[in-house]
Backbone and ligand atoms as CSV (ligand in chain L), in Angstrom:
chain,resi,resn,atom,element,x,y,z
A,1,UNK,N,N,2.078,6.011,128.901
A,1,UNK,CA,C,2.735,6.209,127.620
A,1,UNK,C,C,1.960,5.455,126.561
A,2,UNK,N,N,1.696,6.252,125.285
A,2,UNK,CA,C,0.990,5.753,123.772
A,2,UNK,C,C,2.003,4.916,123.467
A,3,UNK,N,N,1.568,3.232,123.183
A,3,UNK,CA,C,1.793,2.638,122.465
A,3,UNK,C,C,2.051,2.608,120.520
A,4,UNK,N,N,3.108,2.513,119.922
A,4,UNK,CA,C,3.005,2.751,118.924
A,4,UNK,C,C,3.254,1.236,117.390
A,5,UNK,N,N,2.866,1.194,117.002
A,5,UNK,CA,C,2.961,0.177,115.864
A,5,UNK,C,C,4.223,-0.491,116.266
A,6,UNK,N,N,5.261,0.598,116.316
A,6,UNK,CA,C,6.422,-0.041,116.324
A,6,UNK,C,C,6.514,-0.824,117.645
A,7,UNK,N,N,6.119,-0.187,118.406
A,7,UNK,CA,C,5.996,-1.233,119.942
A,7,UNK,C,C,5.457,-2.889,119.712
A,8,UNK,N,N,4.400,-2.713,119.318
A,8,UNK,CA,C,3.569,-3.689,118.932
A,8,UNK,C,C,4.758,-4.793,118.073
A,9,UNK,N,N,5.246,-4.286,117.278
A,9,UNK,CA,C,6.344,-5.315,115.965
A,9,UNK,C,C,7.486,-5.673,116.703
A,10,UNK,N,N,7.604,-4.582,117.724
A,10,UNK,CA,C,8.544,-5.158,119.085
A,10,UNK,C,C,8.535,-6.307,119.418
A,11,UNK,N,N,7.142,-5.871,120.432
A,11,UNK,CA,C,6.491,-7.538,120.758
A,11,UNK,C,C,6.845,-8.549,119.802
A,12,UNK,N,N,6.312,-8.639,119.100
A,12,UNK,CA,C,6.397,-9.817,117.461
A,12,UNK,C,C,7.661,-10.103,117.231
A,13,UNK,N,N,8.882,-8.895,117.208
A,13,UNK,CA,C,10.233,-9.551,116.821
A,13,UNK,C,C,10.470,-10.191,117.948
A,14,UNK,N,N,11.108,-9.972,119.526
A,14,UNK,CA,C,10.629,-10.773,120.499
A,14,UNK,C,C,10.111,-12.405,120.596
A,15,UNK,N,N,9.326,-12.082,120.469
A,15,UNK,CA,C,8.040,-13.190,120.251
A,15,UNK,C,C,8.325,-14.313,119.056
A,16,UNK,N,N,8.740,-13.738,117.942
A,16,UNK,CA,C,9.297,-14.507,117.215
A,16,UNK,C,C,10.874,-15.437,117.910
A,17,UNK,N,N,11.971,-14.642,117.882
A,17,UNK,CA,C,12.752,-15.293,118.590
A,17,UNK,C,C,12.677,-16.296,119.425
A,18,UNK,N,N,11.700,-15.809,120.750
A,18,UNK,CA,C,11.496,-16.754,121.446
A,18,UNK,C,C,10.809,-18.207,120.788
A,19,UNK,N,N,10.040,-18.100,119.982
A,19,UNK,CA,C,9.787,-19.292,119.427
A,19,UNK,C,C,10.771,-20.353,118.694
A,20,UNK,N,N,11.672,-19.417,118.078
A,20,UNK,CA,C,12.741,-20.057,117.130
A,20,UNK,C,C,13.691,-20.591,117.644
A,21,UNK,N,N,14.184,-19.638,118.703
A,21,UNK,CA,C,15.453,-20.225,119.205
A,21,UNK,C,C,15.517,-20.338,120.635
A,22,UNK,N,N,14.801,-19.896,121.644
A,22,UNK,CA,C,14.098,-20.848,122.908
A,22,UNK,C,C,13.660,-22.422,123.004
A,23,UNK,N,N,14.203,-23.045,122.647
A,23,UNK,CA,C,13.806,-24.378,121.913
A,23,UNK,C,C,14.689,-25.507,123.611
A,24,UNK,N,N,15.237,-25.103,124.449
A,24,UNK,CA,C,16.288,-25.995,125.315
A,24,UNK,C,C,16.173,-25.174,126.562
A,25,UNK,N,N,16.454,-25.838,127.504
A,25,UNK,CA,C,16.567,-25.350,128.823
A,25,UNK,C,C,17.839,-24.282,128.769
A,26,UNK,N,N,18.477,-24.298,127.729
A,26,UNK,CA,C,19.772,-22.882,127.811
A,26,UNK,C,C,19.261,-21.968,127.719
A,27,UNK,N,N,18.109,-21.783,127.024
A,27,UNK,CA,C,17.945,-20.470,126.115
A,27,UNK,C,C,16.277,-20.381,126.475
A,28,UNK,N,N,15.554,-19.724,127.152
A,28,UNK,CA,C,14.049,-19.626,127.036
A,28,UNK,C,C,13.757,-18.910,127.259
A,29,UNK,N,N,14.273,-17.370,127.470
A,29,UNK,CA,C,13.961,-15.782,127.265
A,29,UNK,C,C,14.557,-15.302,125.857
A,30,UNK,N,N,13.544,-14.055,125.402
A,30,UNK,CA,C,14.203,-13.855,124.564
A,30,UNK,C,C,14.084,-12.191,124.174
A,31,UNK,N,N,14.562,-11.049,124.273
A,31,UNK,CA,C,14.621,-10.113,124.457
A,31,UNK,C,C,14.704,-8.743,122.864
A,32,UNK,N,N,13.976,-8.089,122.645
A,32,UNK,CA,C,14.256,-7.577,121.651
A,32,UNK,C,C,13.943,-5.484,122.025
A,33,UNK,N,N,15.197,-5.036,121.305
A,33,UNK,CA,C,15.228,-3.490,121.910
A,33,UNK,C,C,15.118,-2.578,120.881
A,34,UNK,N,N,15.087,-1.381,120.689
A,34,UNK,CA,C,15.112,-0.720,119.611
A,34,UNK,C,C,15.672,0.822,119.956
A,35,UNK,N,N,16.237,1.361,118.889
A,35,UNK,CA,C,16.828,2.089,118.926
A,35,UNK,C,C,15.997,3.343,118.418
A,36,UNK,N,N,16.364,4.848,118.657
A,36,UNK,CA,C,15.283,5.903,118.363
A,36,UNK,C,C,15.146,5.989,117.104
A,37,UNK,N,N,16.008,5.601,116.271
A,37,UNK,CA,C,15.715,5.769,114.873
A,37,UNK,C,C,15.513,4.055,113.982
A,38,UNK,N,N,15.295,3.295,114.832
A,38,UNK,CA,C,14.527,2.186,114.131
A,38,UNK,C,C,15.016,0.760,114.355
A,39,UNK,N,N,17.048,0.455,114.675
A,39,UNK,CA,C,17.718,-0.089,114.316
A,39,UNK,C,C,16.752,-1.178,115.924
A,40,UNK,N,N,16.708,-2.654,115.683
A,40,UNK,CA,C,16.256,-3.219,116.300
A,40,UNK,C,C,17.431,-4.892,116.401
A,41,UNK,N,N,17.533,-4.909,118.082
A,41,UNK,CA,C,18.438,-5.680,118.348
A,41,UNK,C,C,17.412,-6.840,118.928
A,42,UNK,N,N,17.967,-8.021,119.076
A,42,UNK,CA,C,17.399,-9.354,119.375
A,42,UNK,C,C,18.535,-10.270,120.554
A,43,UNK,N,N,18.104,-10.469,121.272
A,43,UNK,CA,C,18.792,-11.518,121.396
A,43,UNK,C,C,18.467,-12.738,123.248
A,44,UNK,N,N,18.956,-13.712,123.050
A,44,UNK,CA,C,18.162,-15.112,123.951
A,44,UNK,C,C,19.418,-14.937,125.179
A,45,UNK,N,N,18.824,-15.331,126.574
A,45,UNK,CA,C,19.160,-15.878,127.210
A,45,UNK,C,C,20.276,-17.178,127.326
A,46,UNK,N,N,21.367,-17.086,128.189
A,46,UNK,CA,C,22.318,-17.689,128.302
A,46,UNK,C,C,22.351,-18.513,129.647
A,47,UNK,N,N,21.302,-19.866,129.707
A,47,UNK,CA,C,20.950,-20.334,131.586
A,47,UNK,C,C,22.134,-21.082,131.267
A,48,UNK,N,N,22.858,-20.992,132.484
A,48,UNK,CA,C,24.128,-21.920,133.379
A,48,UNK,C,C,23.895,-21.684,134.680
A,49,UNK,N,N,23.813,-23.112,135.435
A,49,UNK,CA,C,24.402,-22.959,136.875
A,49,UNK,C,C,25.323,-21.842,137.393
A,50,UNK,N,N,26.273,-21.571,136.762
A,50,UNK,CA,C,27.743,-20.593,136.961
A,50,UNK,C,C,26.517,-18.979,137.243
A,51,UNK,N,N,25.055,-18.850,136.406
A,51,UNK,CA,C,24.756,-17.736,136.790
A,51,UNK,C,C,24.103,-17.519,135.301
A,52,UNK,N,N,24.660,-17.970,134.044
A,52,UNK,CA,C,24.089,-17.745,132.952
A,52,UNK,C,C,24.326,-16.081,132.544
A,53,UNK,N,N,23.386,-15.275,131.761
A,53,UNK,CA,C,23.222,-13.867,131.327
A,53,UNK,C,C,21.389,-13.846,130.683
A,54,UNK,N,N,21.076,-12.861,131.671
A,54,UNK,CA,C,19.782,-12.630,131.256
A,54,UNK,C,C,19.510,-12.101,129.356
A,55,UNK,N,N,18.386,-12.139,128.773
A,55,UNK,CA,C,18.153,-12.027,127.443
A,55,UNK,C,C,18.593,-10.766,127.173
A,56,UNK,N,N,18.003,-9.685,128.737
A,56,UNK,CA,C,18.371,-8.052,128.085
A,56,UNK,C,C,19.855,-8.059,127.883
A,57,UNK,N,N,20.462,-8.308,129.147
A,57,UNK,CA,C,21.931,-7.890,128.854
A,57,UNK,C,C,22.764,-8.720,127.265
A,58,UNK,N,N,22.394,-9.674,126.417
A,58,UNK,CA,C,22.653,-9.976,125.244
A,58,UNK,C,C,22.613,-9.104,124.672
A,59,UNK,N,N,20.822,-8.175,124.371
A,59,UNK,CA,C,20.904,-7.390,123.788
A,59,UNK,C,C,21.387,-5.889,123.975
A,60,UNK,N,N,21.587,-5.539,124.822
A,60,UNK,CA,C,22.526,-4.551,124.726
A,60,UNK,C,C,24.448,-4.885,124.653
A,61,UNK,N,N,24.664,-5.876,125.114
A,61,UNK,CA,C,25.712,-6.634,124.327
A,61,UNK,C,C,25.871,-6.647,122.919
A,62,UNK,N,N,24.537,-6.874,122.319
A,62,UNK,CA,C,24.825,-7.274,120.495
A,62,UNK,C,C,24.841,-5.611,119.821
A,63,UNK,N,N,23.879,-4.721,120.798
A,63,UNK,CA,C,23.967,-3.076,120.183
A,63,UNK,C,C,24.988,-2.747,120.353
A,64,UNK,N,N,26.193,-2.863,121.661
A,64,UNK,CA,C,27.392,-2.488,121.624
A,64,UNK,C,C,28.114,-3.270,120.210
A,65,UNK,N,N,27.835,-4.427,120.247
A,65,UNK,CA,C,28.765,-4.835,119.691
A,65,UNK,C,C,28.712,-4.182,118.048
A,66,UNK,N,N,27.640,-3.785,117.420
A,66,UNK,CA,C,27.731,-3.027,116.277
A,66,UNK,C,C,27.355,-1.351,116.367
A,67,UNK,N,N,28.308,-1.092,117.480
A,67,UNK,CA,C,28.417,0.156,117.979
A,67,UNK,C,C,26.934,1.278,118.594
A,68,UNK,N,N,25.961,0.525,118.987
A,68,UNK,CA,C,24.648,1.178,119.339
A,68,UNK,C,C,24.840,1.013,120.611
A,69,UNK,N,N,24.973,2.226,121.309
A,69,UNK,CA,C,24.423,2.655,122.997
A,69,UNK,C,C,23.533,3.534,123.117
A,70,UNK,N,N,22.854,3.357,122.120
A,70,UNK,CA,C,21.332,3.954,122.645
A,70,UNK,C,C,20.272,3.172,122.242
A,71,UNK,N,N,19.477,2.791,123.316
A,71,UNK,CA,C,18.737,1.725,123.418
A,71,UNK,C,C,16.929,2.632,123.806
A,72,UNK,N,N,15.772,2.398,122.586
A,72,UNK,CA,C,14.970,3.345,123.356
A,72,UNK,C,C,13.833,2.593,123.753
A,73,UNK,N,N,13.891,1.255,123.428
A,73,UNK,CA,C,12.131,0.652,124.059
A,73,UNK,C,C,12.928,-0.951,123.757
A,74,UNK,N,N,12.662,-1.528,124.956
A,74,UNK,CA,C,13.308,-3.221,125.032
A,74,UNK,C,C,11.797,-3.831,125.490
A,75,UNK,N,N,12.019,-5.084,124.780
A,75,UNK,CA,C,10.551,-6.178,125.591
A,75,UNK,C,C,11.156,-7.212,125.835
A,76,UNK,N,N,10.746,-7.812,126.458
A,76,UNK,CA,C,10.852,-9.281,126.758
A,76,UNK,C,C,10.070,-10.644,126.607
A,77,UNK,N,N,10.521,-11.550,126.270
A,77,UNK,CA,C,9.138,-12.663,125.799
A,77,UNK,C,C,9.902,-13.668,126.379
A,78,UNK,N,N,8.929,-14.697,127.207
A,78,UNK,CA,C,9.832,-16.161,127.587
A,78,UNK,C,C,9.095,-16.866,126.485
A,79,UNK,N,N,9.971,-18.368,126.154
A,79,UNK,CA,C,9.472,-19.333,125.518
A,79,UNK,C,C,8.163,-20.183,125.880
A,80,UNK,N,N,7.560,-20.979,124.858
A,80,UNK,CA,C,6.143,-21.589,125.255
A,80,UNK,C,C,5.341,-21.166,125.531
A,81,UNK,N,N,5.049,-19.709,124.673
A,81,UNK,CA,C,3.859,-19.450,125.426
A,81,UNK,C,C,3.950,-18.529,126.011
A,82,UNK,N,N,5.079,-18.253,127.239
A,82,UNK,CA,C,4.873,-17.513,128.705
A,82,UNK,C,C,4.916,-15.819,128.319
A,83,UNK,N,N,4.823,-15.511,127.383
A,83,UNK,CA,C,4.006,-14.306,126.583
A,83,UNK,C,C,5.727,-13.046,127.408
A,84,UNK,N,N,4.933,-12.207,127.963
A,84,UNK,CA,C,6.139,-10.882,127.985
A,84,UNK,C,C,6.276,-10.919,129.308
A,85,UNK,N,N,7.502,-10.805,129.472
A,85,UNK,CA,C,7.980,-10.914,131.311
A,85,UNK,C,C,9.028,-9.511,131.360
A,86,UNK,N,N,8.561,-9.182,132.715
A,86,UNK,CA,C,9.398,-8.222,132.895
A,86,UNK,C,C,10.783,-8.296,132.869
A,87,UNK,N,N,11.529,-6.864,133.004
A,87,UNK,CA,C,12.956,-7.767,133.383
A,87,UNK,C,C,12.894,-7.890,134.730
A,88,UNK,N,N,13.888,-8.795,135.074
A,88,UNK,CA,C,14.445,-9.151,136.637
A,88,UNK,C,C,15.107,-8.137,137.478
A,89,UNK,N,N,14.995,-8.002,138.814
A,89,UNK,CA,C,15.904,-6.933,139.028
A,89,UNK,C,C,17.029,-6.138,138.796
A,90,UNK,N,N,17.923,-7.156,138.542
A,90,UNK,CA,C,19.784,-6.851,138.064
A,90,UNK,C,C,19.632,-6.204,136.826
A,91,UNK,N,N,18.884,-6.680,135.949
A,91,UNK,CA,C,18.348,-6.218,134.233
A,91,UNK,C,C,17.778,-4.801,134.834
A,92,UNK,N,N,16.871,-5.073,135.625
A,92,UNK,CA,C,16.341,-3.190,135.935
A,92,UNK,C,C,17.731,-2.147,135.906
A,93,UNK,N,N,18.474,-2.680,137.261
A,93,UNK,CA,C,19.661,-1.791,137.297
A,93,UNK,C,C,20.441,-1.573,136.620
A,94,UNK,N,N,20.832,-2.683,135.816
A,94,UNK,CA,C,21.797,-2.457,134.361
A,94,UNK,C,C,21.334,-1.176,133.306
A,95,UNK,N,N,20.010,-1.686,133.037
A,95,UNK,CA,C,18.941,-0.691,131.880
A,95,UNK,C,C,18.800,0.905,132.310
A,96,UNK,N,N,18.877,0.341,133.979
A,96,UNK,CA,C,18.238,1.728,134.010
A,96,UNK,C,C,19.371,2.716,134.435
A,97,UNK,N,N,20.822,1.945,134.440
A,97,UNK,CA,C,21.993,2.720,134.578
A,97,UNK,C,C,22.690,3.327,133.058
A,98,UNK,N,N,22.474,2.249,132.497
A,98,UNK,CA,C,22.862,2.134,130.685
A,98,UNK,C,C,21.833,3.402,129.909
A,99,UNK,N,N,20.656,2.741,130.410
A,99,UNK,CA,C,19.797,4.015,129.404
A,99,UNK,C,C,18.628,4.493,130.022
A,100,UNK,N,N,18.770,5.187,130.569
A,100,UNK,CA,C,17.970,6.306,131.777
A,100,UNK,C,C,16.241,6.346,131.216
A,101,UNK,N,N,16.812,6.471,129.900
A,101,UNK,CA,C,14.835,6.904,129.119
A,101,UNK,C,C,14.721,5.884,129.184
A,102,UNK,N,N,15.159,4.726,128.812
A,102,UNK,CA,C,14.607,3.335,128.245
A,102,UNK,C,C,13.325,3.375,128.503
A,103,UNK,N,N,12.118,2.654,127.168
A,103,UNK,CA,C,10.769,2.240,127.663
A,103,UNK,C,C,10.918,0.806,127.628
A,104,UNK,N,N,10.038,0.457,128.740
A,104,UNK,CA,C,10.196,-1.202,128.306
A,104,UNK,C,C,8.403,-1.521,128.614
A,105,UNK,N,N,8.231,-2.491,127.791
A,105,UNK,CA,C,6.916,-3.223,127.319
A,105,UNK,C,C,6.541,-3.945,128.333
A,106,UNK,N,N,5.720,-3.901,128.946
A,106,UNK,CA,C,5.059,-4.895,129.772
A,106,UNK,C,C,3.189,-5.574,129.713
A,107,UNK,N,N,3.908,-6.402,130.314
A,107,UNK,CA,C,1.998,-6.757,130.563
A,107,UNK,C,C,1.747,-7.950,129.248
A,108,UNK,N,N,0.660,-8.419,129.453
A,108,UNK,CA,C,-0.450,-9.362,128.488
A,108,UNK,C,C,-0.183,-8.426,127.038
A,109,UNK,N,N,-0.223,-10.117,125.823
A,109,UNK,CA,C,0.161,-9.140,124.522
A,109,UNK,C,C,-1.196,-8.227,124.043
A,110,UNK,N,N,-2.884,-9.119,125.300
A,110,UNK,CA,C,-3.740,-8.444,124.716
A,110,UNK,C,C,-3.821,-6.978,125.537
A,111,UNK,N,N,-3.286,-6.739,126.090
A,111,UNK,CA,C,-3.028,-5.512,127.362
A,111,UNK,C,C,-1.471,-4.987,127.463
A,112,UNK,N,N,-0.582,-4.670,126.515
A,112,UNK,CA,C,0.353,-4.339,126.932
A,112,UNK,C,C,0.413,-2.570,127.092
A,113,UNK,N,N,1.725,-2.751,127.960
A,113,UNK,CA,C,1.704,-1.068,128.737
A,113,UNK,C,C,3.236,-0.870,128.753
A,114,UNK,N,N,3.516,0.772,128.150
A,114,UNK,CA,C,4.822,1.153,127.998
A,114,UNK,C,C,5.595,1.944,129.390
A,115,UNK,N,N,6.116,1.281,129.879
A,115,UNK,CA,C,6.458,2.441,131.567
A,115,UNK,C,C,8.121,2.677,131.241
A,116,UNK,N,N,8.362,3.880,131.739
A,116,UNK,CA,C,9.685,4.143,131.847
A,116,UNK,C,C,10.726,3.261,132.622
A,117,UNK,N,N,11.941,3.031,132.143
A,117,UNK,CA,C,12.908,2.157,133.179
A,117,UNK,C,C,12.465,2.317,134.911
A,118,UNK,N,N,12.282,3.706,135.147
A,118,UNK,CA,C,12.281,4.187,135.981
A,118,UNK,C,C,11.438,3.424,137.237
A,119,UNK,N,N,9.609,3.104,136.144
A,119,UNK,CA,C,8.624,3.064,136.458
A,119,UNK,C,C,8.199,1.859,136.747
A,120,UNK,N,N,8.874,0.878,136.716
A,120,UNK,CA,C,8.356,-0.583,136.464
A,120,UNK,C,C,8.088,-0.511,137.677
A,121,UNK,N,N,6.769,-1.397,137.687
A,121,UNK,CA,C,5.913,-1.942,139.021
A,121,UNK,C,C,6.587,-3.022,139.666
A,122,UNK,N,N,7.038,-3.357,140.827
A,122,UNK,CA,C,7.820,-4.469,141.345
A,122,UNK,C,C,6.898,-5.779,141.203
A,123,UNK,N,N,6.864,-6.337,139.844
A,123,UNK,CA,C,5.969,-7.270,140.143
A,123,UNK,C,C,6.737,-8.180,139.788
A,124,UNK,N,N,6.059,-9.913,139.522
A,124,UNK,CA,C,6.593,-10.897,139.907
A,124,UNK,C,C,7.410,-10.842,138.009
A,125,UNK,N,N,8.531,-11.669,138.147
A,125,UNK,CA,C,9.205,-11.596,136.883
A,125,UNK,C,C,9.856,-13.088,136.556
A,126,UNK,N,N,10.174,-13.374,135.709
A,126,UNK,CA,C,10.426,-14.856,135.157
A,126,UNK,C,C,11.767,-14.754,135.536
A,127,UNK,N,N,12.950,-15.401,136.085
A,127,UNK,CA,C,13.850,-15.681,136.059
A,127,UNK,C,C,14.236,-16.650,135.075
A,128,UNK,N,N,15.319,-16.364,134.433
A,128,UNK,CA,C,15.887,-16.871,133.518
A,128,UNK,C,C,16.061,-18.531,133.381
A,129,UNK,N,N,15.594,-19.066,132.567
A,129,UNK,CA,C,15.924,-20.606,132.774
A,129,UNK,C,C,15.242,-21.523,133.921
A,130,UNK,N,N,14.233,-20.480,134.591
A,130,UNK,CA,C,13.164,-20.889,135.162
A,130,UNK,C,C,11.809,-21.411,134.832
A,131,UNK,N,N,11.413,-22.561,134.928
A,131,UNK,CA,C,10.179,-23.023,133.720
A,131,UNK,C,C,8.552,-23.192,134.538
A,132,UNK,N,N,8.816,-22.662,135.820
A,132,UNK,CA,C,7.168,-22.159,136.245
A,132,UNK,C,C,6.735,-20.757,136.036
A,133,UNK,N,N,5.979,-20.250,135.813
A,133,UNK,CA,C,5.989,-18.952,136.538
A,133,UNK,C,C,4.269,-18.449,136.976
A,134,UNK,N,N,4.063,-19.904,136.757
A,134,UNK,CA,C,2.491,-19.460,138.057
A,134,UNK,C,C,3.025,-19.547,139.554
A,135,UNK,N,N,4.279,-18.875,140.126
A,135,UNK,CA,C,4.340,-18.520,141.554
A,135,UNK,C,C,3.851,-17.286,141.923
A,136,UNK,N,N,3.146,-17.093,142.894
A,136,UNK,CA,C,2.692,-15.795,143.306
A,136,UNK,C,C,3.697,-14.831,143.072
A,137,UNK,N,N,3.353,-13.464,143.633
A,137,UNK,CA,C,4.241,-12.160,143.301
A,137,UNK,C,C,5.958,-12.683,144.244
A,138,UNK,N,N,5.600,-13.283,145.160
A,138,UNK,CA,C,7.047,-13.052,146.047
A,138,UNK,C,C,7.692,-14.337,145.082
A,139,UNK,N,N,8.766,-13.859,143.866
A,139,UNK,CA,C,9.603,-14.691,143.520
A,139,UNK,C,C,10.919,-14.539,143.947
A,140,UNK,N,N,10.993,-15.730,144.416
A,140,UNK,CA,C,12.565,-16.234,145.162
A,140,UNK,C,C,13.613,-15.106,145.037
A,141,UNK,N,N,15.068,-15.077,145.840
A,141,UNK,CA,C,15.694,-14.453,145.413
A,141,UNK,C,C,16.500,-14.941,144.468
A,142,UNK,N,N,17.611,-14.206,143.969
A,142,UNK,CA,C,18.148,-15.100,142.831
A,142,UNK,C,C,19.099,-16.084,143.816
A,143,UNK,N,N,19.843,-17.125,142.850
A,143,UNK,CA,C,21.290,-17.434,143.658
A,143,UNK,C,C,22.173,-16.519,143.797
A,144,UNK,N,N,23.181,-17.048,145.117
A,144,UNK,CA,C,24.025,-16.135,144.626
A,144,UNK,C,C,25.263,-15.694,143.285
A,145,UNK,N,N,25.510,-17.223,142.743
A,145,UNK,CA,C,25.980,-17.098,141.643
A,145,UNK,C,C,25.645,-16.354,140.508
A,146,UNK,N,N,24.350,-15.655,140.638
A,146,UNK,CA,C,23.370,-15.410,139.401
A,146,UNK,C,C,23.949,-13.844,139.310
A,147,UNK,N,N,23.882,-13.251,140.894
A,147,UNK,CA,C,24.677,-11.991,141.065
A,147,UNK,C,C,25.967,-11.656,141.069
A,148,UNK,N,N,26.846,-12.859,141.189
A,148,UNK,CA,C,28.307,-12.863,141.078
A,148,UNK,C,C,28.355,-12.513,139.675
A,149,UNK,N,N,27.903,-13.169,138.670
A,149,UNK,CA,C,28.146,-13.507,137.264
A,149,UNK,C,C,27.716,-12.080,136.321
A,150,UNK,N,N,27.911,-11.244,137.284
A,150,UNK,CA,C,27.303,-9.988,135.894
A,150,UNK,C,C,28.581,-9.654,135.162
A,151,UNK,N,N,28.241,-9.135,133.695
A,151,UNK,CA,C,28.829,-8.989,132.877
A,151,UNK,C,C,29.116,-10.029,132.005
L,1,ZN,ZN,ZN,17.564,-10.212,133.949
């Protein structure tokens, strides 16, 4: 899939967030989505022991909440640096139950690549409120609290 400008400002709104308000061990993902006709949602990670809420599910939280369920290209950015992370599994299944087309952004900001919900490569992904992520591809499973806590 062609990358488009707007993808790119994706990244950047994203990217911005994460800088601004990734600032604490609560908050160090930061997720930004867009809608087919432009409307662009934002929003950070919620880490708690109890399980927390990954960055995507905020933002499709904040589109519901000003009535948007259609979601057409989401990225992800961790704080410090750690550039664009995929989503995590549970975020796959949510996204890809919620919004079937969804594109989501992946990869290096100097290499990024648009794949369908569908399409994401099982590769290694940042868990939320997690502050390594030079571990090889096999990352841990989650807790189990992390899967109790959806919604
Ligand atoms: Zn997630």
């Amino acid at each position: 899939m062609e990358l488009r400008d707007t993808d790119r400002a994706l990244v950047q709104a994203a990217t911005a967030v994460a800088k601004l308000r990734c600032r604490s061990q609560n908050h160090t993902v930061a997720a930004a989505a867009r809608t087919a006709d432009g409307r662009v949602f934002t929003g950070v990670n919620v880490h708690h022991v109890t399980g927390g809420t990954c960055a995507e599910l905020i933002v499709v939280g904040t589109a519901a909440t000003q009535g948007v369920t259609g979601l057409e290209t989401i990225v992800t950015v961790a704080d410090r640096g750690r550039e664009i992370v995929a989503p995590c599994d549970r975020c796959r299944q949510v996204l890809r139950d919620h919004f079937p087309a969804l594109r989501v952004i992946i990869g290096s900001v100097e290499a990024l690549r648009l794949l369908p919900i569908g399409e994401l490569p099982p590769e290694h992904h940042v868990e939320d409120g997690q502050q390594n992520t030079t571990s090889p591809a096999s990352a841990p499973a989650p807790p189990a609290a992390r899967s109790a806590a959806a919604g």
